[in-house]
Structure formats: C-alpha cells, structure tokens
Backbone as CSV, one residue per row, in Angstrom:
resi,resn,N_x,N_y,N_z,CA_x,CA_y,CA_z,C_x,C_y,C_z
1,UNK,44.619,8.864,-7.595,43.379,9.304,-8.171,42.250,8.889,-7.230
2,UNK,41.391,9.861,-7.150,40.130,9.553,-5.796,39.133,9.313,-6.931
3,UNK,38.214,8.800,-6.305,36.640,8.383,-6.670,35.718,9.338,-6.537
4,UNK,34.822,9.731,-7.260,33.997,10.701,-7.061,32.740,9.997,-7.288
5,UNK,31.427,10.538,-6.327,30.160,10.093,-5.578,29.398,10.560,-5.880
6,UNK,28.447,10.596,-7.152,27.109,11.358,-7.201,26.130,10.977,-6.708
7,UNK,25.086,11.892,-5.756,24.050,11.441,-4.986,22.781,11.939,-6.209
8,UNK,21.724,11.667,-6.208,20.851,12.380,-7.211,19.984,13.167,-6.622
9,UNK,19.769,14.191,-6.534,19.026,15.235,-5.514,17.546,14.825,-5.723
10,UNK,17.151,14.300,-4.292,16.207,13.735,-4.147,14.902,14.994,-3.656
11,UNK,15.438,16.291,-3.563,14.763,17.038,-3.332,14.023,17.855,-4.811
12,UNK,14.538,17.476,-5.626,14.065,18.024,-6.941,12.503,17.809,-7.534
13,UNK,11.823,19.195,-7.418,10.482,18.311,-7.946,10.351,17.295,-8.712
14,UNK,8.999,16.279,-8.662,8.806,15.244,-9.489,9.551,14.097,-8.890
15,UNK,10.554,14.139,-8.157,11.292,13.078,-8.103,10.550,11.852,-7.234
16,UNK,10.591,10.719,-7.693,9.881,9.608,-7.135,10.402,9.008,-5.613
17,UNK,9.534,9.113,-4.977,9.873,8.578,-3.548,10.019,6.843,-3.773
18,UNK,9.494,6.609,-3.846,9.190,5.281,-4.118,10.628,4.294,-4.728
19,UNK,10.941,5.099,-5.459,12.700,4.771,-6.392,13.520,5.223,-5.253
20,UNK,13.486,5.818,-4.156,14.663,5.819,-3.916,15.188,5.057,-2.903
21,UNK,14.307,4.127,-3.024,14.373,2.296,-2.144,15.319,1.749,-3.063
22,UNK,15.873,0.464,-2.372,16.029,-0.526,-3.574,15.015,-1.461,-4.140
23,UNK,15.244,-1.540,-5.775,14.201,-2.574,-6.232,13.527,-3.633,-5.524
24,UNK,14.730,-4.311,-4.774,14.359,-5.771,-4.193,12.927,-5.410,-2.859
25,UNK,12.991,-4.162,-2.414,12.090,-3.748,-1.703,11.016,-3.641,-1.806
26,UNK,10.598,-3.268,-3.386,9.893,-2.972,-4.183,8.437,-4.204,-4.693
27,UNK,7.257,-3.719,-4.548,6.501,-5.208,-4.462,4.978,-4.810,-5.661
28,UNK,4.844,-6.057,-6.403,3.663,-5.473,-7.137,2.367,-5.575,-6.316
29,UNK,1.141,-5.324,-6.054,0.206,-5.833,-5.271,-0.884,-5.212,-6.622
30,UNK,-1.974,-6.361,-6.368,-3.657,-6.265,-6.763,-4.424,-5.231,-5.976
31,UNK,-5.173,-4.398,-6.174,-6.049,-4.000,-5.439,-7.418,-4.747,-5.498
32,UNK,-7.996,-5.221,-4.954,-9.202,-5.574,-4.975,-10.505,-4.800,-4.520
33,UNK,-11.381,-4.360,-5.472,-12.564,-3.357,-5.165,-13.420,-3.786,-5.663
34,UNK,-14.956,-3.298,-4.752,-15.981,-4.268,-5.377,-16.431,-3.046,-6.680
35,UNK,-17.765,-3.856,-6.814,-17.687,-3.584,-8.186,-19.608,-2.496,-7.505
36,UNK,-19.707,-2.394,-6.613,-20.603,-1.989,-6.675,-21.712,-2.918,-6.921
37,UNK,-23.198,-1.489,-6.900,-24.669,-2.907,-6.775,-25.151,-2.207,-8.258
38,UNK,-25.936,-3.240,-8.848,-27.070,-2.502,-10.353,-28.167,-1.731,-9.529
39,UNK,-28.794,-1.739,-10.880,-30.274,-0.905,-10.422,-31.275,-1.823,-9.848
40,UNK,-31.169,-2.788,-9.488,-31.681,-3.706,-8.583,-31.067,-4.205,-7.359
41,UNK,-29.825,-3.489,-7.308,-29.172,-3.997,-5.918,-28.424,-5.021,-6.099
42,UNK,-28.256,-5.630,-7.290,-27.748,-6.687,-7.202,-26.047,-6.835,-7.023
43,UNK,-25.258,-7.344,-6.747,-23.686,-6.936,-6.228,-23.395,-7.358,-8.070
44,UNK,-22.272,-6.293,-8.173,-21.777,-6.502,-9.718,-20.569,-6.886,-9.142
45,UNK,-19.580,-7.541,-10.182,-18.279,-8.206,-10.249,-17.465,-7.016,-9.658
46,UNK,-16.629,-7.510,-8.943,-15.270,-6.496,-7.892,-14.247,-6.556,-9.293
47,UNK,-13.297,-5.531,-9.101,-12.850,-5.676,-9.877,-11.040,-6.050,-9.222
48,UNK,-10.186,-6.886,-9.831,-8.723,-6.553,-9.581,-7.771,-5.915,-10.045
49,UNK,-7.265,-4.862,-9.626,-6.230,-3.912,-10.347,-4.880,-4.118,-9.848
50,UNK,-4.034,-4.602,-11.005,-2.632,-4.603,-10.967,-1.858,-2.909,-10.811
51,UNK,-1.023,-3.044,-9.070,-0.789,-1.807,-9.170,0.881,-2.028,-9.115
52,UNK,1.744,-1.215,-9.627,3.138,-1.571,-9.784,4.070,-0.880,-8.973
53,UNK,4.766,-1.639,-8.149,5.787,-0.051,-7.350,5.609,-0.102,-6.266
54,UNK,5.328,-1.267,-5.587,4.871,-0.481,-3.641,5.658,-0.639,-2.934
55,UNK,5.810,-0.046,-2.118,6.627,0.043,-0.582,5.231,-0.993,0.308
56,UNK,5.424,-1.802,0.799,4.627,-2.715,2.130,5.675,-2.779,3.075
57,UNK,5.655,-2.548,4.281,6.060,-2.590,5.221,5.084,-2.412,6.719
58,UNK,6.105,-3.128,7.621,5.234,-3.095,9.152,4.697,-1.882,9.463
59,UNK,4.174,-1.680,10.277,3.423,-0.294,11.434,3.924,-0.979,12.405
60,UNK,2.600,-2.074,12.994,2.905,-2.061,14.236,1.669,-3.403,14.661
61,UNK,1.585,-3.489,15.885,0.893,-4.620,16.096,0.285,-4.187,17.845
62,UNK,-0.866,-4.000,17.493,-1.860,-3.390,18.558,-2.167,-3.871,19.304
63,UNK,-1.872,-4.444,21.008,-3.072,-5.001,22.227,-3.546,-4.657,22.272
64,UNK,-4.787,-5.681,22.158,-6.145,-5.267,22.220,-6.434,-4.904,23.939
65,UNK,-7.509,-3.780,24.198,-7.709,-3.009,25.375,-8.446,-4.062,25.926
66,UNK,-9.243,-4.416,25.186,-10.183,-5.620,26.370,-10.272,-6.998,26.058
67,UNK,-10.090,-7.727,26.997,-9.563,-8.717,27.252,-9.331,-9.901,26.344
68,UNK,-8.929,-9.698,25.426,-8.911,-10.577,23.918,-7.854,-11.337,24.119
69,UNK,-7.454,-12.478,23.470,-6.420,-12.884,23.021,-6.141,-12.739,21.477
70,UNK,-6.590,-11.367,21.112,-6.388,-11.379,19.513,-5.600,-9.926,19.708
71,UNK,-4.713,-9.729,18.989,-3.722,-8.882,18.681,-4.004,-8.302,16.736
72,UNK,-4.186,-6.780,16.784,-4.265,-6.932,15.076,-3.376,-6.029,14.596
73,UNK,-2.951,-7.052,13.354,-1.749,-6.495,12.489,-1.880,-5.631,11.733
74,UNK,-0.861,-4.508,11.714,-1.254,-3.247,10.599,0.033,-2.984,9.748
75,UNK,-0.246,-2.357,8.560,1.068,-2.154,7.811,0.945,-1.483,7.234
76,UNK,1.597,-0.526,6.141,1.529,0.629,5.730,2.302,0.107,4.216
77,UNK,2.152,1.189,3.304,2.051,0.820,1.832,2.150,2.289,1.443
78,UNK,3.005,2.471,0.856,4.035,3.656,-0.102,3.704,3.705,-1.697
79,UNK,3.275,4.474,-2.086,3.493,4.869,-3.681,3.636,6.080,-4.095
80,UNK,4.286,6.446,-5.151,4.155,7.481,-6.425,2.801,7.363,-6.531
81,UNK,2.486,8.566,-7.087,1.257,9.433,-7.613,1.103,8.797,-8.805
82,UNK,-0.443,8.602,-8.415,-0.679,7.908,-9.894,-1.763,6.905,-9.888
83,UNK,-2.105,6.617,-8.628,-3.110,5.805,-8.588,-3.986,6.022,-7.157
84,UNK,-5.252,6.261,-7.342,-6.200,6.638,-6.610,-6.388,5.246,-5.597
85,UNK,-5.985,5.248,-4.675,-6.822,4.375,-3.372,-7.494,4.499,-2.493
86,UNK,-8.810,3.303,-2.356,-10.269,4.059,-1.917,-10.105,3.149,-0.624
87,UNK,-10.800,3.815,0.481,-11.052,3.351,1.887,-11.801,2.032,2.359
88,UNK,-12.716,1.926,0.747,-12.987,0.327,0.905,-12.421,-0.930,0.089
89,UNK,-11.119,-0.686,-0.320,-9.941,-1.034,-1.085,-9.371,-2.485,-0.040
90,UNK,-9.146,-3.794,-0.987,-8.465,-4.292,0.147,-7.319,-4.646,-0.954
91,UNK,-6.266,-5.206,-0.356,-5.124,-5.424,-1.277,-4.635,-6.427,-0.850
92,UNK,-3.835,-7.151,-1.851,-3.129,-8.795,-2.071,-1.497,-8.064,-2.416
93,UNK,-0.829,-8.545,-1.180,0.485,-8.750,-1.752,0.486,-9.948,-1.944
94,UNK,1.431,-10.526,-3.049,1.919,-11.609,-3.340,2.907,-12.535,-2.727
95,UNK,2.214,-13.732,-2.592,3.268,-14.649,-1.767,4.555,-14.783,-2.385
96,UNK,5.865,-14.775,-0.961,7.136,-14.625,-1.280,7.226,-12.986,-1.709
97,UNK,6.621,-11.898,-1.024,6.685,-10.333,-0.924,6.379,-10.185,0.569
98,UNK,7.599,-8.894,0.988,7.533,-8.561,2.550,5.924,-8.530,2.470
99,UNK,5.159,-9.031,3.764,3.802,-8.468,4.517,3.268,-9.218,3.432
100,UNK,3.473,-9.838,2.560,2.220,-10.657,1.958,1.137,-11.415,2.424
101,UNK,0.076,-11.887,1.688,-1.577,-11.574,1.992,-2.513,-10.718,1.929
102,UNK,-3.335,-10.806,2.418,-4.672,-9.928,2.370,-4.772,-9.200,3.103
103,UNK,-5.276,-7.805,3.011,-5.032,-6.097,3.682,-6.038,-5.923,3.355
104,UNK,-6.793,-5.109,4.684,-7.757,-3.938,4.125,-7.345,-2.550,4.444
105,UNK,-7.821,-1.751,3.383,-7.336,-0.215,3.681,-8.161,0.251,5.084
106,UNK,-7.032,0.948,5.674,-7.388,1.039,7.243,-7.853,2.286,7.387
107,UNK,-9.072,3.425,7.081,-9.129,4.249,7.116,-8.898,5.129,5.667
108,UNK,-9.178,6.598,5.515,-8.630,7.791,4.181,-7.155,7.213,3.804
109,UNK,-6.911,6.987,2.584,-5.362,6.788,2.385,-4.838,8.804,2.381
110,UNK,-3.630,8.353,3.062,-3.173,9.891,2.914,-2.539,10.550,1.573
111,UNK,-2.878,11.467,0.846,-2.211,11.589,-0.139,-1.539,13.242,0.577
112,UNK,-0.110,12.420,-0.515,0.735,13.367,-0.452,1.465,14.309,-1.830
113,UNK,2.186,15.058,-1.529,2.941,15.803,-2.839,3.550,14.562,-3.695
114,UNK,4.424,14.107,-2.991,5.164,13.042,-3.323,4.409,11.059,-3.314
115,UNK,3.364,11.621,-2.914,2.338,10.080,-3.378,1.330,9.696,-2.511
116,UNK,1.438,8.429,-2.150,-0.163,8.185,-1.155,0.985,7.197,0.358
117,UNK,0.106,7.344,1.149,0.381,6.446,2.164,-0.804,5.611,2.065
118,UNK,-0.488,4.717,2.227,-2.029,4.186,2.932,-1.739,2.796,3.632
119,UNK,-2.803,3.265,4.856,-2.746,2.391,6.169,-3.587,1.007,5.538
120,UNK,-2.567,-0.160,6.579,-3.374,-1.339,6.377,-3.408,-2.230,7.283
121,UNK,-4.828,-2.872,7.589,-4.919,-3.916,8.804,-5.414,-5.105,7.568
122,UNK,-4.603,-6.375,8.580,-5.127,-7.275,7.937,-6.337,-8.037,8.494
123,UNK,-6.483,-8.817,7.418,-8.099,-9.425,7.377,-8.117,-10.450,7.435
C-alpha cells in the first residue's frame, strides 16, 4: 500500500501567502505611528498597533559609497491583506524573533494581490 500526498493549491484565489511558511517563521510585530500634531501643533500620542502574521526577513546590507565606516541594515516584511502600512511607520519585532528590534519603513510599502511587502532599514 503507497502513501498518498496532498499539496493545497496555492494558486487558488484568496489563498494566504503568508501561511504557506511555517508557523515557527511566523512573527507578531507592533507598528509604531505617530499620532500626528492638534490644532496648535502640538505632537499628539503615537499610537502602537499589534499586527499578527509577519514574514521579517534579511534583504541585504549596503556599503556605504563614501567613505564611512557605517554599513546599513535592511529587511523586508511579508503580510496578508489586511492591514494598511504607512511610509512613516516604524516597527518593533520582538526580542527572541528573526531581525528583531527597531525598523523604519524604507520607502511606499508595496502592495500586492496577495498582500504588502514592505521594505525596512533599521534605526
């Protein structure tokens, strides 16, 4: 008697990119956004948003062109549709999570059919 192998067709609309990692890959992160100014300018409270589900992983790590001894780190961040991320967005992975620490969104996050990319240098 043989074994039989179901794959789950990952091409099927709706289907979540994000799931078809394994869990352990899988990381919660905060977004942190400010909160904006009042009608006096004054800075209002940032707010933190618990977002659930991310892909964090490396990019890459840039020499700098002129003559620095600073090198800057970038990483990239995966989700399902479902949550809007803004260009002045910075984000907290949690210590003991791949790429954990503090990120700022590096530029437009890309949205896609299947969810958002969005670029990150750290801070």
């Amino acid at each position: 008697m043989g074994i039989a192998y179901a794959f789950p067709d990952y091409n099927l609309p709706g289907r979540s990119l994000v799931k078809r990692f394994p869990k352990s890959w899988r990381t919660d992160v905060v977004v942190l956004r400010g909160g904006g100014r009042d009608a006096k300018g004054n800075p209002l409270p940032g707010l933190e948003i618990p977002v659930r589900d991310c892909l964090v992983g490396s990019r890459a790590t840039a020499d700098p062109l002129d003559h620095s001894d600073v090198a800057s780190s970038t990483a990239v961040l995966y989700r399902d549709p479902g949550f809007t991320f803004l260009p002045a967005d910075r984000i907290r992975v949690p210590d003991g999570a791949r790429m954990a620490g503090l990120w700022a969104v590096d530029g437009r996050p890309g949205e896609w059919p299947d969810g958002v990319e969005v670029g990150l240098v750290a801070t």
